[in-house]
NUKOL-185144 format. One record per residue (C-alpha): x, z, y; residue in one letter; residue number from 1. Coordinates in steps of 0.2 Angstrom, whole numbers, plus 5000, padded with zeros to 4 digits. Each point is the difference from the previous one (the first is absolute). Layout:
% residues N
<X X	Z Z	Y Y	rest A	nr NUM>
...
***
This chain:
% residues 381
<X 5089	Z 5084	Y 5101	rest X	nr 1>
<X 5011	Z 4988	Y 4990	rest X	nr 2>
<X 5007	Z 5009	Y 4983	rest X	nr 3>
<X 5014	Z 4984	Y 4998	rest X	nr 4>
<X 5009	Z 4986	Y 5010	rest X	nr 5>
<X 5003	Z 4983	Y 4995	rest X	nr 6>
<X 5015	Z 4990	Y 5009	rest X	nr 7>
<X 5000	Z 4980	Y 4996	rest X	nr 8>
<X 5018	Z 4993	Y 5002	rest X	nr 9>
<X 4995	Z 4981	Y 4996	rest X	nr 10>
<X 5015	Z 4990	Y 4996	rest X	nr 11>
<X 5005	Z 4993	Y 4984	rest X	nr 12>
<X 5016	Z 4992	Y 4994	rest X	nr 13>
<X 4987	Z 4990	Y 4987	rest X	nr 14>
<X 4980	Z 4997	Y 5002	rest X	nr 15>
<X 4991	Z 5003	Y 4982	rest X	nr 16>
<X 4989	Z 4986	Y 4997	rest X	nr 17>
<X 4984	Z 5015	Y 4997	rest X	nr 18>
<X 5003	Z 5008	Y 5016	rest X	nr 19>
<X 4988	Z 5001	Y 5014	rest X	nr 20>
<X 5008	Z 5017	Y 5012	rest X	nr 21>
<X 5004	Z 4995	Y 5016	rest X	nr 22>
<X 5019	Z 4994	Y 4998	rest X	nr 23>
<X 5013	Z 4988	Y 5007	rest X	nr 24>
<X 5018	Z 4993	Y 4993	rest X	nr 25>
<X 5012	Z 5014	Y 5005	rest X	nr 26>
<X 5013	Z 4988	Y 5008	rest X	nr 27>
<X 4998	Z 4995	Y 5017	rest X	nr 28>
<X 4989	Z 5014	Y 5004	rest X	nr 29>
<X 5000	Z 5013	Y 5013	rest X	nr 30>
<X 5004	Z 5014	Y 4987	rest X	nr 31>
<X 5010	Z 5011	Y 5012	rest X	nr 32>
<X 4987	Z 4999	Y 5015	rest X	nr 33>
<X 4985	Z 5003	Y 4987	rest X	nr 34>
<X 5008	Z 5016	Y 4993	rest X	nr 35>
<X 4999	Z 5004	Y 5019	rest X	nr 36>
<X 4981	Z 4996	Y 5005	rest X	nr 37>
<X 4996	Z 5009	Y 4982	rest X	nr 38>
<X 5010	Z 5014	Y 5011	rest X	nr 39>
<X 4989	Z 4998	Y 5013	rest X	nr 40>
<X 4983	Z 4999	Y 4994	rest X	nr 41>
<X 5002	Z 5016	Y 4991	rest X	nr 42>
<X 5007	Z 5008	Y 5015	rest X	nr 43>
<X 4982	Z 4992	Y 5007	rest X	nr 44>
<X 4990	Z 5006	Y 4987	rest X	nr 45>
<X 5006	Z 5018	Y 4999	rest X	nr 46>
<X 5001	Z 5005	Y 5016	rest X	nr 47>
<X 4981	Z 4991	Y 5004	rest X	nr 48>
<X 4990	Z 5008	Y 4985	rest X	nr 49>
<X 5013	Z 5014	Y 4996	rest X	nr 50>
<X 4984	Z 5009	Y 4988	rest X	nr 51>
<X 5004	Z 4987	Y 4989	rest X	nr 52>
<X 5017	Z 5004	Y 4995	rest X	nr 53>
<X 4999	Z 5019	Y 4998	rest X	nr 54>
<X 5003	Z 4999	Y 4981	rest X	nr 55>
<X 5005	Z 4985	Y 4993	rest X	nr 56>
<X 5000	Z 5001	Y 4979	rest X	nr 57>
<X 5008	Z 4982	Y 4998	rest X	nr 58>
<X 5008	Z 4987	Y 5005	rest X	nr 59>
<X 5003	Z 4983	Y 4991	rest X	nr 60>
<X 5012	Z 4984	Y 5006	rest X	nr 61>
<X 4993	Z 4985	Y 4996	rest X	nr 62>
<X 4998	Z 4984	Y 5002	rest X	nr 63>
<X 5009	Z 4985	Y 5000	rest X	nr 64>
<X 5015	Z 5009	Y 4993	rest X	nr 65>
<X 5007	Z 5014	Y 5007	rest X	nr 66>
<X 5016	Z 4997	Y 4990	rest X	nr 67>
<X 5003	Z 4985	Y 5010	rest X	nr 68>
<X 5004	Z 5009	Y 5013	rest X	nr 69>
<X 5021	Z 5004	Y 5001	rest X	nr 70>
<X 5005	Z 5019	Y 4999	rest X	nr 71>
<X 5004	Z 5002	Y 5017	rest X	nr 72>
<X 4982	Z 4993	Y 5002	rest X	nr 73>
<X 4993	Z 5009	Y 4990	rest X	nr 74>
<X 5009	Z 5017	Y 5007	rest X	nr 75>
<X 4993	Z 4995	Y 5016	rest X	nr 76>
<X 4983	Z 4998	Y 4996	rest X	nr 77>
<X 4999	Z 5018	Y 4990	rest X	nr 78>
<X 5008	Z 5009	Y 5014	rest X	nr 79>
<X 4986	Z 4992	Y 5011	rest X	nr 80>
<X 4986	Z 5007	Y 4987	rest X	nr 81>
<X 5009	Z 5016	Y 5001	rest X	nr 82>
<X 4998	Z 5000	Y 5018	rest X	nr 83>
<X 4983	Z 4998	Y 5002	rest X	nr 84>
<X 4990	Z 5005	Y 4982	rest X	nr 85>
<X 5002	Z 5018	Y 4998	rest X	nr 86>
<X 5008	Z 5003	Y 4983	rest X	nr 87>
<X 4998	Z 5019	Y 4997	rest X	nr 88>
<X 4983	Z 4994	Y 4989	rest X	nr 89>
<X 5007	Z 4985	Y 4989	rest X	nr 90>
<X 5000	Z 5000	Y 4984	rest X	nr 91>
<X 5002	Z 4984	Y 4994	rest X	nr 92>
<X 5008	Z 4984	Y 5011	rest X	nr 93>
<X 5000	Z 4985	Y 4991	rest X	nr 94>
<X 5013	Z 4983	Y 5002	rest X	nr 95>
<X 4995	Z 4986	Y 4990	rest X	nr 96>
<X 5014	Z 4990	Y 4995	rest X	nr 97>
<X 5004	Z 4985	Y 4991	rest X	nr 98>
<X 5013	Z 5002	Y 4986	rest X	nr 99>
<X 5014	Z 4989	Y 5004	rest X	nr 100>
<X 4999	Z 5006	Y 5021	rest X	nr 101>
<X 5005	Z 5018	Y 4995	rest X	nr 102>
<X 5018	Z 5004	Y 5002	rest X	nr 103>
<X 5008	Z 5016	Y 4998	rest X	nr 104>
<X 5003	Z 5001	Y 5019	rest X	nr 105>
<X 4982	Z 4997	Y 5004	rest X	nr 106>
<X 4991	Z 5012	Y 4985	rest X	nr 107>
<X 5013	Z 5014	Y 5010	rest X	nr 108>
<X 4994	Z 4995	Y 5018	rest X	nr 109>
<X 4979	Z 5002	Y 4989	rest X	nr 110>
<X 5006	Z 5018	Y 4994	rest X	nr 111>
<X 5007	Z 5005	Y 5016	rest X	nr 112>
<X 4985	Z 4993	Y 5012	rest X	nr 113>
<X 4986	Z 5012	Y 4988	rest X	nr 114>
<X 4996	Z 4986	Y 4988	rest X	nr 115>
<X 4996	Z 5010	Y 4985	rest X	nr 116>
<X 4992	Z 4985	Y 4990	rest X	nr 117>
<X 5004	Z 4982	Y 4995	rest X	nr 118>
<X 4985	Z 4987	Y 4996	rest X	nr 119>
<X 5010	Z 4983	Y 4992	rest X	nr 120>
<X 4990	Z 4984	Y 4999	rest X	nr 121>
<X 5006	Z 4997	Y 4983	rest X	nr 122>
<X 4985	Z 4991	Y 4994	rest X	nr 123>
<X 5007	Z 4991	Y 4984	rest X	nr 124>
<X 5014	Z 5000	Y 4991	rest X	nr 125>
<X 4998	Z 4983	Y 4993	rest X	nr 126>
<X 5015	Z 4988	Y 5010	rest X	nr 127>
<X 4989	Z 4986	Y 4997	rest X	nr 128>
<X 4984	Z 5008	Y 5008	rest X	nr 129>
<X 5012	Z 5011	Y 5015	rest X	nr 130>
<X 5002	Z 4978	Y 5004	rest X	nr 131>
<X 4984	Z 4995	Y 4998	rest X	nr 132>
<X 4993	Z 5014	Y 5014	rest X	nr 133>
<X 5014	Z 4999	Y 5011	rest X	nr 134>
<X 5013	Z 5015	Y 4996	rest X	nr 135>
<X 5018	Z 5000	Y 5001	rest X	nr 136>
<X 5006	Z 5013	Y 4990	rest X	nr 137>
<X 5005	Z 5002	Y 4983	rest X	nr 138>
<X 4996	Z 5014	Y 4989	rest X	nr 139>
<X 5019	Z 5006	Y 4999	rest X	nr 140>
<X 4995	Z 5003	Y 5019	rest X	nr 141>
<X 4986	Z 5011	Y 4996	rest X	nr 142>
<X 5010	Z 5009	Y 4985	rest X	nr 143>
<X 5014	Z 5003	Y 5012	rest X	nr 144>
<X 4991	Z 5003	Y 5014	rest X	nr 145>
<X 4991	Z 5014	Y 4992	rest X	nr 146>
<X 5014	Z 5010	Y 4992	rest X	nr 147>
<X 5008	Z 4998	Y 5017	rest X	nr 148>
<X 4986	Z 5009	Y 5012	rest X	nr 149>
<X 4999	Z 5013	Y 4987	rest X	nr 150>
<X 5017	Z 5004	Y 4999	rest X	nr 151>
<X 5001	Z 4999	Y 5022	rest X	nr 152>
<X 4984	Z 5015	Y 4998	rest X	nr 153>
<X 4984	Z 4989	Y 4997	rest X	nr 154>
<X 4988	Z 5009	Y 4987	rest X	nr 155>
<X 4984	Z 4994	Y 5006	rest X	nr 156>
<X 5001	Z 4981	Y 4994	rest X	nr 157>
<X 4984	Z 4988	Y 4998	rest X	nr 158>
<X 5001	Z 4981	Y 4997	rest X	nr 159>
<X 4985	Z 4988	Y 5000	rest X	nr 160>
<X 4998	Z 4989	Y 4986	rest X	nr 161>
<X 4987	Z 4983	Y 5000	rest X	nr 162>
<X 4989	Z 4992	Y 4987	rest X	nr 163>
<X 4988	Z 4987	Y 5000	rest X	nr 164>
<X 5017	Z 4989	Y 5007	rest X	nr 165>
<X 5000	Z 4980	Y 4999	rest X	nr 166>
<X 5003	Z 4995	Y 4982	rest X	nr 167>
<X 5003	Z 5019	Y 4996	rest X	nr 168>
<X 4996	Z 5003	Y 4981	rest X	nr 169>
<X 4997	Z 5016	Y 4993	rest X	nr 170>
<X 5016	Z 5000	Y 4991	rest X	nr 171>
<X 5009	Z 5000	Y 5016	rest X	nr 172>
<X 4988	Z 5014	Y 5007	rest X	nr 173>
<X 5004	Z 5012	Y 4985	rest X	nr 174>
<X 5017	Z 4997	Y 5003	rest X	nr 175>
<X 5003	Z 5001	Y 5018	rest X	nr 176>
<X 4990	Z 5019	Y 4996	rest X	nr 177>
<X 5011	Z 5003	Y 4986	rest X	nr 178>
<X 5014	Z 4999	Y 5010	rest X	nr 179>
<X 4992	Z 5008	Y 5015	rest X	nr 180>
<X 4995	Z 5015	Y 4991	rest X	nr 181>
<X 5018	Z 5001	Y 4992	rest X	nr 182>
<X 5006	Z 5006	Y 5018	rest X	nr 183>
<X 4990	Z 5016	Y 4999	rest X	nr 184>
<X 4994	Z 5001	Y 5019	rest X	nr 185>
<X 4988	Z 5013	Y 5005	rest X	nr 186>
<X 4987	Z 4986	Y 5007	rest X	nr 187>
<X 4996	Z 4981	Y 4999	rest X	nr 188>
<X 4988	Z 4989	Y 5006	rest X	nr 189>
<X 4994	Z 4985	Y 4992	rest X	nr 190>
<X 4989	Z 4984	Y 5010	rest X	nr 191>
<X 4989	Z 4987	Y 4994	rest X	nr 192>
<X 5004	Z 4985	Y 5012	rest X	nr 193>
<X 4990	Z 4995	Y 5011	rest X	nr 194>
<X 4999	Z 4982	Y 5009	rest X	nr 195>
<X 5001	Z 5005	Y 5018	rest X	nr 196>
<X 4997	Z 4986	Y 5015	rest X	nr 197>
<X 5016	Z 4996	Y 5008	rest X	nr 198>
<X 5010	Z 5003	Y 4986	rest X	nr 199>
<X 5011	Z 4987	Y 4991	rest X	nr 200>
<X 4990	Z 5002	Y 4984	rest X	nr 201>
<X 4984	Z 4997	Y 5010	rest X	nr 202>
<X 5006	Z 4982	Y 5006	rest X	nr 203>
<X 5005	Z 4998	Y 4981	rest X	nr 204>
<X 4982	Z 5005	Y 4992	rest X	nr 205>
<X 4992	Z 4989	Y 5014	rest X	nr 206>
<X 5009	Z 4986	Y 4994	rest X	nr 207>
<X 4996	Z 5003	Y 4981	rest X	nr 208>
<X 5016	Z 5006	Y 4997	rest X	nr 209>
<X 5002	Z 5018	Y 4996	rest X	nr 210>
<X 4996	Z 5004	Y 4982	rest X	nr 211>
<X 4995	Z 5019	Y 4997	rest X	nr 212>
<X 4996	Z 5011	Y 4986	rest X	nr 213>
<X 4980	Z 4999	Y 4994	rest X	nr 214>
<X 4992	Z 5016	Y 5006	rest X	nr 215>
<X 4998	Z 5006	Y 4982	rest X	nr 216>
<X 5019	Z 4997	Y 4998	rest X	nr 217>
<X 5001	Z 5011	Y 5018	rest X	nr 218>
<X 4987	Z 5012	Y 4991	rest X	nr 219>
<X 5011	Z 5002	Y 4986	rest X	nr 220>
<X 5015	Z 5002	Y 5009	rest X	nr 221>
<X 4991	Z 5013	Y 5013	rest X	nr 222>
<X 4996	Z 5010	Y 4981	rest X	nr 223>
<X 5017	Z 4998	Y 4996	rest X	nr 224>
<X 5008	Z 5009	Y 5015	rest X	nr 225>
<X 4988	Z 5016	Y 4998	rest X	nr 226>
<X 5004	Z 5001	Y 4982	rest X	nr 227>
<X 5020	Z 4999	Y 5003	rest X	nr 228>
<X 4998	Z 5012	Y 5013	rest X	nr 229>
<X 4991	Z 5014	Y 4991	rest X	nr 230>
<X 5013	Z 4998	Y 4987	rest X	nr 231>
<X 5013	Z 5004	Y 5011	rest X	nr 232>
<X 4994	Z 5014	Y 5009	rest X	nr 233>
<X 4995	Z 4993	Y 5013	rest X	nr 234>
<X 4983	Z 5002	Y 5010	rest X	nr 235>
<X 4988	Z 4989	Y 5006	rest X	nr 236>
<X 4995	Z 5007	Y 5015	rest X	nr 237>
<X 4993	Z 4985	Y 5010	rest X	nr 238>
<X 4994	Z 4982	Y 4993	rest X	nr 239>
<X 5017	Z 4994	Y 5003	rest X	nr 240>
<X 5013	Z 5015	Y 4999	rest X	nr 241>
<X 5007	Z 5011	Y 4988	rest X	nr 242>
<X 5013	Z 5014	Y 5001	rest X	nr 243>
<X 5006	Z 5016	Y 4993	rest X	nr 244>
<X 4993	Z 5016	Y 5006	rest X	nr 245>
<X 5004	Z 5006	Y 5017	rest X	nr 246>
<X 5006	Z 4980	Y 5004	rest X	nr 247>
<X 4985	Z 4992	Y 5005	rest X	nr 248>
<X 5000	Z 4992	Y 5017	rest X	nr 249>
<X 4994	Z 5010	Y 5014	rest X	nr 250>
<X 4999	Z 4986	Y 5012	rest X	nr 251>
<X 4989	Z 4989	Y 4993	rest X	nr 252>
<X 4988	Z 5016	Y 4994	rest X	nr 253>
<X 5001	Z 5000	Y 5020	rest X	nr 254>
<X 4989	Z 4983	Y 4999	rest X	nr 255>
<X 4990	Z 5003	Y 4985	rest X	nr 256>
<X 4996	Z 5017	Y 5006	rest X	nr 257>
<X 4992	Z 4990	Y 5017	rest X	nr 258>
<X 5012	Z 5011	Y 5009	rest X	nr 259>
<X 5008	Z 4996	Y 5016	rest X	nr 260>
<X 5017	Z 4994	Y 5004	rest X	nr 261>
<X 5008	Z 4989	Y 5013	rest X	nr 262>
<X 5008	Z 4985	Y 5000	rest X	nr 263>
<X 5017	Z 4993	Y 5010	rest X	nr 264>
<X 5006	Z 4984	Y 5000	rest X	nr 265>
<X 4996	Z 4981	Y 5002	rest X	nr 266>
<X 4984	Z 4995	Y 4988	rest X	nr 267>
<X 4997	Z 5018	Y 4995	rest X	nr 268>
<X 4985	Z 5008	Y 4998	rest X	nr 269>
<X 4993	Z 5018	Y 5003	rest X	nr 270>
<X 4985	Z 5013	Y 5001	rest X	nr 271>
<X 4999	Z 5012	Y 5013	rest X	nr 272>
<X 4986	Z 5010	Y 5007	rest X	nr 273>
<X 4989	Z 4991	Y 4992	rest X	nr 274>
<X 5004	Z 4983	Y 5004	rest X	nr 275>
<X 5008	Z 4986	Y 4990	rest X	nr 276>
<X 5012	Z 4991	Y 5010	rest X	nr 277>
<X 5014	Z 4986	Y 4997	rest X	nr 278>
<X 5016	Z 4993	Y 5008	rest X	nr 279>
<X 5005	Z 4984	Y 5010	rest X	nr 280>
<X 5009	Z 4991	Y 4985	rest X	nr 281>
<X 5010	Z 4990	Y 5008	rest X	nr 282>
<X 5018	Z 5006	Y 5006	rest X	nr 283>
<X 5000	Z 4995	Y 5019	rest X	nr 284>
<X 4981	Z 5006	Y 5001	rest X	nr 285>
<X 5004	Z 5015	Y 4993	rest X	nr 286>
<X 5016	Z 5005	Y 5007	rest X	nr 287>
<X 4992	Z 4992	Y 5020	rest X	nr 288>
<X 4986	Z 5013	Y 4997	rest X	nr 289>
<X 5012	Z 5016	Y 4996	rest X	nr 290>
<X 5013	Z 4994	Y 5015	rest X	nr 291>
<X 4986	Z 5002	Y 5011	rest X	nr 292>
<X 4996	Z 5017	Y 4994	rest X	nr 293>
<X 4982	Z 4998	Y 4994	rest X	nr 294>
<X 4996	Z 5001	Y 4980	rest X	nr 295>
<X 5002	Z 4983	Y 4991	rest X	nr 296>
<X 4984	Z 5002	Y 4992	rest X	nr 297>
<X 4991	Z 4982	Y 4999	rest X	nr 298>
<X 4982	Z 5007	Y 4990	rest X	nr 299>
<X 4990	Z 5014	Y 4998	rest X	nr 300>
<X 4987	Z 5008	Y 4993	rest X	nr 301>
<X 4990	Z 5015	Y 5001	rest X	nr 302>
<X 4995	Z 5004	Y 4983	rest X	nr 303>
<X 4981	Z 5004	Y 4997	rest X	nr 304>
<X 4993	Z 5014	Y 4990	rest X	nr 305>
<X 4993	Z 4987	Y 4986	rest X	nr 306>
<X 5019	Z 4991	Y 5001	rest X	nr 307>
<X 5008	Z 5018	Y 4998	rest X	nr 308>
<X 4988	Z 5004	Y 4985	rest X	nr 309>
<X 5002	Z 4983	Y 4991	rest X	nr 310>
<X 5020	Z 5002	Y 5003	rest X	nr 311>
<X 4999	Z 5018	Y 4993	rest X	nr 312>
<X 4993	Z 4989	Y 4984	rest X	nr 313>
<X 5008	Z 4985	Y 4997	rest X	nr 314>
<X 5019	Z 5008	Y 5007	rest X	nr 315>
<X 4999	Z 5016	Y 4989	rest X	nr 316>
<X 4991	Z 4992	Y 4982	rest X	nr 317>
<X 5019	Z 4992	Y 5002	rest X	nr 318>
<X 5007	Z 5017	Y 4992	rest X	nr 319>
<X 4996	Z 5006	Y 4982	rest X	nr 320>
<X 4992	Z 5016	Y 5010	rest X	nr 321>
<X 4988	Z 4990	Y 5008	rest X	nr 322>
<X 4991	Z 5007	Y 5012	rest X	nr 323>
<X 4996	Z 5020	Y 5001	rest X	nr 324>
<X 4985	Z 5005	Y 5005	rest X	nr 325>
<X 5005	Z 5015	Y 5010	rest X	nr 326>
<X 5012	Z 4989	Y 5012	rest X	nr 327>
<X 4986	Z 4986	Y 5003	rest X	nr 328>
<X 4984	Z 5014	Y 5004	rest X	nr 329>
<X 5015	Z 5009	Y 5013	rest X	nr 330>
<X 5003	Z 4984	Y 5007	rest X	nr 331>
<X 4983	Z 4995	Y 5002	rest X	nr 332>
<X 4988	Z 5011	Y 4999	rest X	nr 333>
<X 4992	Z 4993	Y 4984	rest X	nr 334>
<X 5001	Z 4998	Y 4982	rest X	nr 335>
<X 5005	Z 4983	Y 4994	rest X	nr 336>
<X 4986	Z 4999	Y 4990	rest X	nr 337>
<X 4987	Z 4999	Y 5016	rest X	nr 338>
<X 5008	Z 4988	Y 5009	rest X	nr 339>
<X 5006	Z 4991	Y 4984	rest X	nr 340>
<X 4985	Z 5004	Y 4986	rest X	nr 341>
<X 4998	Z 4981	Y 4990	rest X	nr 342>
<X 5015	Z 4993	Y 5002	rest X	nr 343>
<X 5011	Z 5016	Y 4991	rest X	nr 344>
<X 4984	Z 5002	Y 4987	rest X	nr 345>
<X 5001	Z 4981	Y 4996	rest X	nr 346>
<X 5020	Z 5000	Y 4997	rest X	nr 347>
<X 4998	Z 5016	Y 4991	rest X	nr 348>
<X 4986	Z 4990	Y 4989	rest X	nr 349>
<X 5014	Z 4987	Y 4999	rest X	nr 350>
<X 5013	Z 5010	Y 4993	rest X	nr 351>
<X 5011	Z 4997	Y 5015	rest X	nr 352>
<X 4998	Z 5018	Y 5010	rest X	nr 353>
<X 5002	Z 5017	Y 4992	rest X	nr 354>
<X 4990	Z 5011	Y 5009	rest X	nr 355>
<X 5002	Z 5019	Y 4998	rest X	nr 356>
<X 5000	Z 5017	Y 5012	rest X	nr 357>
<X 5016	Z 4995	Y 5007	rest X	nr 358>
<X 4998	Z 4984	Y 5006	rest X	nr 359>
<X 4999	Z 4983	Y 4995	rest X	nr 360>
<X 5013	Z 4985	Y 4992	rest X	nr 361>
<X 5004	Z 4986	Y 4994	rest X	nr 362>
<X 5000	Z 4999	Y 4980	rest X	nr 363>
<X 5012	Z 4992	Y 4989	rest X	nr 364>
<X 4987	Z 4983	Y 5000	rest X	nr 365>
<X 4997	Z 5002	Y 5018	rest X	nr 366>
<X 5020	Z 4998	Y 5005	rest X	nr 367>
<X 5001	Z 4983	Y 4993	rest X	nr 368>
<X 4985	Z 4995	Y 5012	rest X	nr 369>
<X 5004	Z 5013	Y 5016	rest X	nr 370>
<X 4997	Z 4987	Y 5013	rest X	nr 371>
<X 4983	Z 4996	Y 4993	rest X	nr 372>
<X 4996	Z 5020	Y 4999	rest X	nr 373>
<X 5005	Z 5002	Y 5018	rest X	nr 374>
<X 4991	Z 4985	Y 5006	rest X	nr 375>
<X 4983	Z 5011	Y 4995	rest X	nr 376>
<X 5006	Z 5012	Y 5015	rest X	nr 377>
<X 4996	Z 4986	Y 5013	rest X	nr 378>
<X 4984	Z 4997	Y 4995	rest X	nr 379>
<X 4991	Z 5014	Y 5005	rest X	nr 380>
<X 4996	Z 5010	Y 5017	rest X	nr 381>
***
């Protein structure tokens, strides 16, 4: 039974040079008939598998940028996801939005459509280094921005941050969280980058010419973003998140949780019943399959036991409570510790796991090398 639902809308009025979602130029596009077959294929979905949708905790807009859809667009599509996702159970519906997209008209048409929550890629606020990765606002956007979807009745703001950024120096990265942190919102997130293929900053490494941050610069800057944070309050409940009491983000728990949630829209991704499953990515395949009333699923995968254990691992060391010991023996029968007796004992030894009677977790050490920690979880049957 899915607990969330994610909706792609992949348009863009500019392409970040770091991005690697599925995600087209907004003009010339068939925005209006997409919103349509998104319509469509959750009018599919629902009615086929309706155990699925009984009670639905959250949903999140990504993408691509929702905010590059107009307001009449963007009513349409939330009447649409009224229609067919039961809303009696959300909690929390997510929009991310880029800061110079949101108008007062279209935080109005968010409120009124259930969005309860707004995700801002802000990711620096350095004008050289916004250029440099491909944005186009300003930081008067995001100041203003802000003070406007609070006044319109937004409480529950986040914005992602980014280090680790070509040419980025850690002057710049104490700055941008200094100013950051001066807005006093309930959560951020903060990303090392990561060179993805088919991204505008892959062709440049290839060709020798993308200059980034040593990874004891990046380690530094990684320490520096959990020491700002504890000092203002906020809470690090997953490697790369941080808010206020009450404020963390209950859809992404949904995926570190290795929980189930479905997924709508051209390139997006989902987990239902035990299987893994993906999207056509391009438009017309996409929109083709939904016009001819089947599912416009191009992969899938049933999960295996040993796949459902080692996701329960690597997914849910992400979040500062690791992983409980009572959750991982009800979902399978077992204590960690006899399917996973050397590797947790050796990262223990390490000082890279805390182990105790609740469960176990990644220790202070251990967040600066996760992905190695979690690589140990493949490793054994």
């Amino acid at each position: 039974m899915a607990r969330g639902v994610y909706i792609h809308i992949p348009f863009c009025h500019q392409i970040c040079n770091y991005c690697d979602f599925n995600k087209f130029y907004f003009k010339h596009q068939p925005v209006d008939e997409y919103i349509e077959a998104l319509g469509q294929e959750m009018a599919l979905a629902t009615a086929k598998y309706p155990e699925h949708f009984r009670h639905i905790d959250t949903i999140f807009l990504g993408g691509g940028t929702p905010t590059a859809l107009s307001p009449k667009q963007l009513d349409k599509l939330l009447t649409l996801i009224q229609t067919y996702i039961p809303m009696k159970s959300v909690t929390e519906f997510t929009s991310e939005a880029n800061p110079d997209e949101l108008s007062a008209d279209k935080l109005q048409v968010l409120l009124d459509g259930g969005v309860n929550r707004l995700s801002m890629g802000v990711q620096s606020f350095d004008q050289e280094l916004l250029q440099k990765i491909g944005r186009t606002h300003s930081n008067e956007h995001v100041y203003e921005t802000i003070a406007l979807a609070k006044k319109i009745g937004f409480q529950n703001i986040s914005i992602d941050l980014m280090y680790g950024l070509p040419g980025q120096t850690m002057a710049q990265w104490k700055d941008s969280l200094e100013k950051g942190l001066a807005l006093d919102l309930p959560h951020f997130s903060a990303y090392s980058l990561i060179v993805e293929p088919k991204t505008i900053f892959y062709n440049q490494y290839a060709k020798g010419k993308l200059h980034l941050p040593t990874e004891d610069l990046e380690a530094d800057m990684y320490d520096v973003l959990m020491q700002q944070m504890e000092l203002h309050g906020l809470q690090q409940y997953e490697i790369s998140n941080f808010a206020k009491s009450g404020f963390e983000s209950g859809h992404n728990k949904i995926y570190w949780d290795n929980d189930e949630y479905a997924g709508f829209g051209a390139g997006a991704h989902g987990y239902l019943a035990g299987v893994r499953y993906s999207n056509h990515g391009p438009l017309k395949k996409y929109m083709d399959a939904v016009l001819t009333g089947e599912l416009p699923i191009v992969q899938q995968h049933t999960v295996t036991q040993t796949e459902k254990r080692e996701e329960q691992m690597f997914l849910g060391l992400r979040k500062t409570e690791g992983v409980v010991h009572k959750i991982y023996e009800e979902k399978f029968q077992a204590p960690m510790t006899v399917h996973y007796p050397t590797v947790i004992e050796n990262l223990v030894a390490k000082g890279l796991l805390e182990h105790d009677h609740k469960g176990i977790r990644l220790t202070r050490k251990g967040r600066f090398v996760g992905n190695e920690v979690f690589q140990q979880f493949l490793l054994e049957d």
